[in-house]
C-alpha positions as CSV (number, residue, x, y, z in Angstrom):
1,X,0.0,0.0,0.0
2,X,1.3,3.3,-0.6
3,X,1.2,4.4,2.8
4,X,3.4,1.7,3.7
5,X,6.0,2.5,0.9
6,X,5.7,5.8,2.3
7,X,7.0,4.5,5.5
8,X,9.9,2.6,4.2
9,X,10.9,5.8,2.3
10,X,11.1,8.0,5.5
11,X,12.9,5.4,7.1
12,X,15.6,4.9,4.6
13,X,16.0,8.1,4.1
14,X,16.7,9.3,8.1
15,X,19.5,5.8,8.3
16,X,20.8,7.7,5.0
17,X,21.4,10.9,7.2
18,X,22.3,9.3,10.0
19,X,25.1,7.1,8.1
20,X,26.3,10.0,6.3
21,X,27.4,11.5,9.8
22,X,29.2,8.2,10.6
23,X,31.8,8.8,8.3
24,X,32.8,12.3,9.3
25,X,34.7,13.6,11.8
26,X,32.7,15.2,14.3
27,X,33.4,18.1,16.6
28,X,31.6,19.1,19.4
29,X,32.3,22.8,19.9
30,X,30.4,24.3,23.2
31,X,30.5,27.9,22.3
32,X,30.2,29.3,25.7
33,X,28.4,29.0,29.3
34,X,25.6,31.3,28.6
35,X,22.2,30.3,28.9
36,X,18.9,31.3,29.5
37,X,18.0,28.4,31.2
38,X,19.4,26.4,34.4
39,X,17.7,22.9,34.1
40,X,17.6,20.5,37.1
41,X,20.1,17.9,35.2
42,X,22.2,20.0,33.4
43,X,26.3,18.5,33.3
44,X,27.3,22.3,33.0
45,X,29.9,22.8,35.4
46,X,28.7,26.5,36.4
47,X,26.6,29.3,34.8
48,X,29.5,32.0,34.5
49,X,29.4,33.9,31.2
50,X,33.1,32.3,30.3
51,X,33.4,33.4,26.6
52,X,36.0,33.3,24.3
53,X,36.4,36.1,21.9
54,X,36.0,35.5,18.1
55,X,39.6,35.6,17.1
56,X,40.0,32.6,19.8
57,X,37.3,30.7,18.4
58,X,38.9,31.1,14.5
59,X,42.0,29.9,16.1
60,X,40.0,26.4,17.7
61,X,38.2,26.1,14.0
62,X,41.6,26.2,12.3
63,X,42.7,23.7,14.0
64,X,40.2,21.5,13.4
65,X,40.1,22.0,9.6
66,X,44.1,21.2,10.2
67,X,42.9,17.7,11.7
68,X,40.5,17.2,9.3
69,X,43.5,17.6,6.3
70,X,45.4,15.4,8.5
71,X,43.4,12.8,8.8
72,X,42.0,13.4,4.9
73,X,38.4,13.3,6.7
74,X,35.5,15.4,6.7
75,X,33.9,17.1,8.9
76,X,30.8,17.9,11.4
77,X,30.6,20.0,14.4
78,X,27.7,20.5,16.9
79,X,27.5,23.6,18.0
80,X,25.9,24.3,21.4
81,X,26.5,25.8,24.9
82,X,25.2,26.3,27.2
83,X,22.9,27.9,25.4
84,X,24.3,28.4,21.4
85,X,22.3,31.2,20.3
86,X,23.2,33.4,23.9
87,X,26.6,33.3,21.8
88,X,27.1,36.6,20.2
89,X,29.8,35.5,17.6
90,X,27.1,32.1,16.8
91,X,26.7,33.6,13.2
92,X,30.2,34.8,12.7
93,X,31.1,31.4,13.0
94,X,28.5,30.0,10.5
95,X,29.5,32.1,8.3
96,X,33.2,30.8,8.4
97,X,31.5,27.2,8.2
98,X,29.8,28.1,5.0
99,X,33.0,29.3,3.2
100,X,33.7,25.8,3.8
101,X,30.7,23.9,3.8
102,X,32.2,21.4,0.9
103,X,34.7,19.9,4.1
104,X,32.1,20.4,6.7
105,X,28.8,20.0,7.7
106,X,27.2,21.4,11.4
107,X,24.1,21.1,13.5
108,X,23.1,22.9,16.3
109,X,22.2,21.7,19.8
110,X,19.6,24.4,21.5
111,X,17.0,24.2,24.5
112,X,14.7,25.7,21.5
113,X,13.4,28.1,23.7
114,X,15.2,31.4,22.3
115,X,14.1,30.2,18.3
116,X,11.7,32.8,16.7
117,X,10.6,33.4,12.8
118,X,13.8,35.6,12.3
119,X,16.2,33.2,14.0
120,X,14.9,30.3,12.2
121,X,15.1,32.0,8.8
122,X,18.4,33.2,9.7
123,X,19.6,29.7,10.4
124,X,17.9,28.0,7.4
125,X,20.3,30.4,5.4
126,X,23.8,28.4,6.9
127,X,21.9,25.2,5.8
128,X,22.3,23.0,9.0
129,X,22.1,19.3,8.3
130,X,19.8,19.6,11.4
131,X,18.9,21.6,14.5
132,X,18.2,19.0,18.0
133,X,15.8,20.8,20.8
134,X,15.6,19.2,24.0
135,X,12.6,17.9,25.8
136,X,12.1,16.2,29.0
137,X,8.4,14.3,29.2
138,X,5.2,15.9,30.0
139,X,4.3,19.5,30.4
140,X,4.8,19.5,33.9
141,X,7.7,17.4,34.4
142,X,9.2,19.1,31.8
143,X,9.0,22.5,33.4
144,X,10.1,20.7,36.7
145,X,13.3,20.1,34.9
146,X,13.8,22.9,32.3
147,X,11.7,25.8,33.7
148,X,8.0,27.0,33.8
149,X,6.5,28.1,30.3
150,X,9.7,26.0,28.5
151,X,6.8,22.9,27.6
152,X,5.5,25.8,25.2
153,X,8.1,28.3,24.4
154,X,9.8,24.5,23.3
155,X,7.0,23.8,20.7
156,X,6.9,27.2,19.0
157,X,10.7,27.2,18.2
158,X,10.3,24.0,16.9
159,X,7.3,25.0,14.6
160,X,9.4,28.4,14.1
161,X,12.4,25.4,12.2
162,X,9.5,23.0,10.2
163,X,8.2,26.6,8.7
164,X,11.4,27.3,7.3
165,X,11.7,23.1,6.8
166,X,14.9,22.6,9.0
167,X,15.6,19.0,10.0
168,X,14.4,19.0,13.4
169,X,15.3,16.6,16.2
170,X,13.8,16.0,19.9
171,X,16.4,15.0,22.4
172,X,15.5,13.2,25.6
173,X,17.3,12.9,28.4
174,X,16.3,9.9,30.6
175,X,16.1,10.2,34.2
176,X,14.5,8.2,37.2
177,X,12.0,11.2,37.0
178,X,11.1,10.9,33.8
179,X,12.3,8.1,31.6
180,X,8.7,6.6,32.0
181,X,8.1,9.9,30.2
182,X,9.2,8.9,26.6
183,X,5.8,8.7,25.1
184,X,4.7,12.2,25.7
185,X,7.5,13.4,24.4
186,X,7.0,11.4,21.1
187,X,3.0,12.5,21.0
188,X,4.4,15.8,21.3
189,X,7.1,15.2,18.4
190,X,4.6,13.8,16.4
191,X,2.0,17.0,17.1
192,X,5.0,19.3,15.7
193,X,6.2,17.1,13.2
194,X,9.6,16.9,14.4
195,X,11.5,14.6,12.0
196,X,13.3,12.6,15.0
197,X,13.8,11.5,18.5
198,X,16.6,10.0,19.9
199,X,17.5,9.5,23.4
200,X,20.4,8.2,26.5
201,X,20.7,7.8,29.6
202,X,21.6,10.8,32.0
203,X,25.4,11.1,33.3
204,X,26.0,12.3,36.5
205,X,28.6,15.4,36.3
206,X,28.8,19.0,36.9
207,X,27.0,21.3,39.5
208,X,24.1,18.7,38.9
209,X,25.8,15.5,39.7
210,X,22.9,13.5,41.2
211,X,23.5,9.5,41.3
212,X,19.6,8.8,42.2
213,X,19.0,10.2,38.8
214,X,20.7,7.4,37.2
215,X,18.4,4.2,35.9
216,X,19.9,0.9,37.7
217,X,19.7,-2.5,35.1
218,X,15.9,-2.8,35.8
219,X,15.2,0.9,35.2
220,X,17.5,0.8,32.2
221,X,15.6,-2.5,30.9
222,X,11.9,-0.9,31.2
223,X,13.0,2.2,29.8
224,X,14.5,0.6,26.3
225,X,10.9,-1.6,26.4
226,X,9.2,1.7,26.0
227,X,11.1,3.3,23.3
228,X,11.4,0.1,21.2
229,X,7.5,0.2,21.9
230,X,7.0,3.7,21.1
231,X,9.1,3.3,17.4
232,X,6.9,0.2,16.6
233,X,4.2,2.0,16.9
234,X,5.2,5.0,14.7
235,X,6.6,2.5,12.7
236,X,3.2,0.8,11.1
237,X,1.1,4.4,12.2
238,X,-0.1,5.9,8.1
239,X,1.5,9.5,7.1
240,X,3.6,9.5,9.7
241,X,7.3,11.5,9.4
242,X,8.5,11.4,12.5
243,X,11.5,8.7,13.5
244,X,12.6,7.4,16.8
245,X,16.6,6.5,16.6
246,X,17.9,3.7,18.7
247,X,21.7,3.7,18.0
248,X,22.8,4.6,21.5
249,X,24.3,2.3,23.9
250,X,22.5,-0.5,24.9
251,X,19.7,-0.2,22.9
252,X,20.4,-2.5,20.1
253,X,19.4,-5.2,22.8
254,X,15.8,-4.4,22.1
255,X,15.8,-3.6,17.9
256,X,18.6,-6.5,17.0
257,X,19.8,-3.6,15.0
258,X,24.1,-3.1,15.3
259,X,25.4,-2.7,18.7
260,X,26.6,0.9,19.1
261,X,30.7,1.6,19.8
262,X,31.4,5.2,21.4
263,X,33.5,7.0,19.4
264,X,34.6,9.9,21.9
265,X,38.5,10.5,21.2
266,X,39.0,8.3,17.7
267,X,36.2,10.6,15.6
268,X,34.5,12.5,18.1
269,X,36.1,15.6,20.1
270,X,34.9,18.1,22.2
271,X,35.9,21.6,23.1
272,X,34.3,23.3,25.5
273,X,34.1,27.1,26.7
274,X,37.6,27.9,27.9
275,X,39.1,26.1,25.0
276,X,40.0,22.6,26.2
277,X,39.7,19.9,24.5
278,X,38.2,16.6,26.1
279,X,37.3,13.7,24.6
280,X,33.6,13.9,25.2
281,X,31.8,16.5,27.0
282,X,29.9,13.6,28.7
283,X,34.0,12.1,29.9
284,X,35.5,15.3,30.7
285,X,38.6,14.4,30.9
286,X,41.4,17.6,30.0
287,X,44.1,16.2,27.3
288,X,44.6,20.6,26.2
289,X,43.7,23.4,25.6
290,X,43.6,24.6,22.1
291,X,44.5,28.4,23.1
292,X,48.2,27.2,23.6
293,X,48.0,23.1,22.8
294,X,47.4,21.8,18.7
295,X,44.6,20.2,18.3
296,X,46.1,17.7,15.4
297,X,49.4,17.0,18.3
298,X,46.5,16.5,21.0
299,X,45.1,13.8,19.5
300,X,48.1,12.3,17.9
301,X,49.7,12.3,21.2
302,X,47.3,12.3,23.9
303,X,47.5,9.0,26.7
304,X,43.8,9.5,27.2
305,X,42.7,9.7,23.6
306,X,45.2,6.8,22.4
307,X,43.6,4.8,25.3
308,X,40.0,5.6,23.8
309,X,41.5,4.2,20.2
310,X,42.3,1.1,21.5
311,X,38.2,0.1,22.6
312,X,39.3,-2.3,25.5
313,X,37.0,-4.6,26.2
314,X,35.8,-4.5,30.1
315,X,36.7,-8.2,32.0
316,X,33.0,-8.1,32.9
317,X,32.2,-8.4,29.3
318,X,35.0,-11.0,27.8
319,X,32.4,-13.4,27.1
320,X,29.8,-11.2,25.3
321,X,29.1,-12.1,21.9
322,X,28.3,-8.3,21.2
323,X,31.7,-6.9,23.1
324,X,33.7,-6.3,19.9
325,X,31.2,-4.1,18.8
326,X,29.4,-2.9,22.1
327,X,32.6,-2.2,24.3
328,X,31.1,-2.3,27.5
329,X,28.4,0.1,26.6
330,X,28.0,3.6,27.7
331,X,31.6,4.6,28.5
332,X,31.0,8.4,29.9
333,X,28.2,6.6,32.3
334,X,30.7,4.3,33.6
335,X,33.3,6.6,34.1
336,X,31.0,8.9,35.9
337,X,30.1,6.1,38.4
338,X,33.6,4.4,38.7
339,X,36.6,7.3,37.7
340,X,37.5,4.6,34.9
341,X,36.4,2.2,32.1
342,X,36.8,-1.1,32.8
343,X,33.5,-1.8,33.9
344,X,30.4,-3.4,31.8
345,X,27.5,-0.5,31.7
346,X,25.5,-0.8,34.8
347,X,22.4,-0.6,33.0
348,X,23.3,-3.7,30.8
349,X,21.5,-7.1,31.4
350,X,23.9,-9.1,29.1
């Protein structure tokens, strides 16, 4: 039936994105501290307006075009914050990206909630491959976590970036609060046509570091049942456009899709605000700072990065037929918890 066709279409079309991504380098550039918002589980490690001026933030995107020759890759950054479009030189910087938007690609990573008709028109003019809004479950518990009136202010950026037809994505951050949560957020996806939701696990770091937020194995377990649920469903619903992703750790034990391998420090690095270089902003662990260090020398050289490379395999998961893919699982969640990696993900069942 054509609807179904439709479907398949859709669906072969967002793995074609998502691929695409997979063989790029990506950068994940936080731009500054600003932000207009100070959510409950937030891994920022304060809310001071640390900034770096524009001829800094050249210097950092230099570099990385220098890796990328290096490496005889291209690229993608993420661009976010805090909060990306708080950033007065945010557009100075797209425009450098567009001067070189045959090497690389960007998205940018926003709390939506700052996203009006100009802004989105302003970004549809950089051509982002897509623009990701966060959302955390119901009205209410949203607001709990984000701030009151965010639930709406949410939903009008995101219709602000399908008027101007940006590639919009929902992420979800799941919590013991709210991971029971996931289907409002898709009902609400689905009501603003958002083209797709993904989700992980929260990490415990920063000013926010709460451990009782963290799902234990059973939590985990429930919580993949219900999106794996939830994408069935959109799966075989007619005229629907909206995807739910599950490429994130763990979650291939639910669609017998490809185990996911984290790829923070072989080709995925983050800077963040001051200008050092870590290799995730989710494990961060200081190999630089790109104001006086080389980015290209930093992750030739780095202990820490050349130890990422090398994907050991936790003891705890020797005997998994999925380890050589898998590697343990969520890395950044286990460091969080234990200070280093070999340990299997607590939230695995395997």
């Amino acid at each position: 039936m054509w609807w179904w066709m439709f479907i398949m279409w859709w669906w072969m079309f967002f793995l074609w994105r998502w691929r695409f991504l997979v063989n790029r380098f990506v950068l994940q550039w936080h731009l500054s501290e600003n932000c207009n918002l100070k959510c409950l589980h937030c891994y920022q490690e304060n809310h001071k307006p640390i900034q770096l001026k524009y001829e800094q933030l050249v210097k950092i995107y230099d570099q990385f075009k220098e890796l990328l020759k290096k490496k005889k890759m291209k690229g993608h950054i993420n661009i976010t914050g805090g909060e990306p479009l708080c950033n007065p030189h945010l557009f100075k910087i797209l425009d450098l990206i567009k001067k070189d938007e045959n090497l690389i690609t960007f998205s940018i990573l926003t709390n939506g909630t700052l996203i009006n008709e100009d802004i989105a028109k302003k970004i549809k003019s950089y051509n982002p491959y897509y623009v990701q809004v966060s959302l955390e479950g119901g009205k209410n518990t949203n607001d709990y976590i984000r701030g009151k009136g965010t639930y709406e202010s949410i939903g009008k950026g995101i219709d602000n970036l399908k008027k101007q037809n940006i590639f919009t994505s929902i992420s979800f951050t799941a919590t013991t609060l709210n991971y029971k949560e996931f289907p409002k957020v898709v009902k609400y996806a689905v009501k603003h046509k958002v083209d797709n939701v993904w989700s992980d696990r929260y990490i415990p770091l920063g000013d926010n570091e709460d451990k009782s937020l963290t799902l234990n194995v059973e939590q985990t377990q429930e919580y993949l049942n219900i999106m794996n649920n939830e994408r069935e469903k959109l799966r075989n619903k007619r005229k629907n456009t909206t995807s739910i992703s599950m490429y994130r750790a763990l979650q291939f034990q639910k669609t017998n899709d490809f185990a996911y391998g984290c790829t923070a420090g072989d080709t995925l690095l983050t800077v963040m605000e001051n200008g050092d270089l870590v290799p995730c902003r989710r494990m961060p662990i200081v190999v630089g700072n790109l104001l006086k260090d080389n980015m290209y020398e930093l992750y030739k050289n780095s202990k820490v990065l050349k130890e990422l490379r090398l994907n050991k395999i936790p003891d705890d998961c020797s005997e998994c037929e999925h380890s050589e893919m898998c590697h343990g699982g969520l890395k950044c969640l286990t460091y969080a918890l234990y200070k280093e990696l070999n340990h299997k993900d607590i939230g695995c069942k395997l």
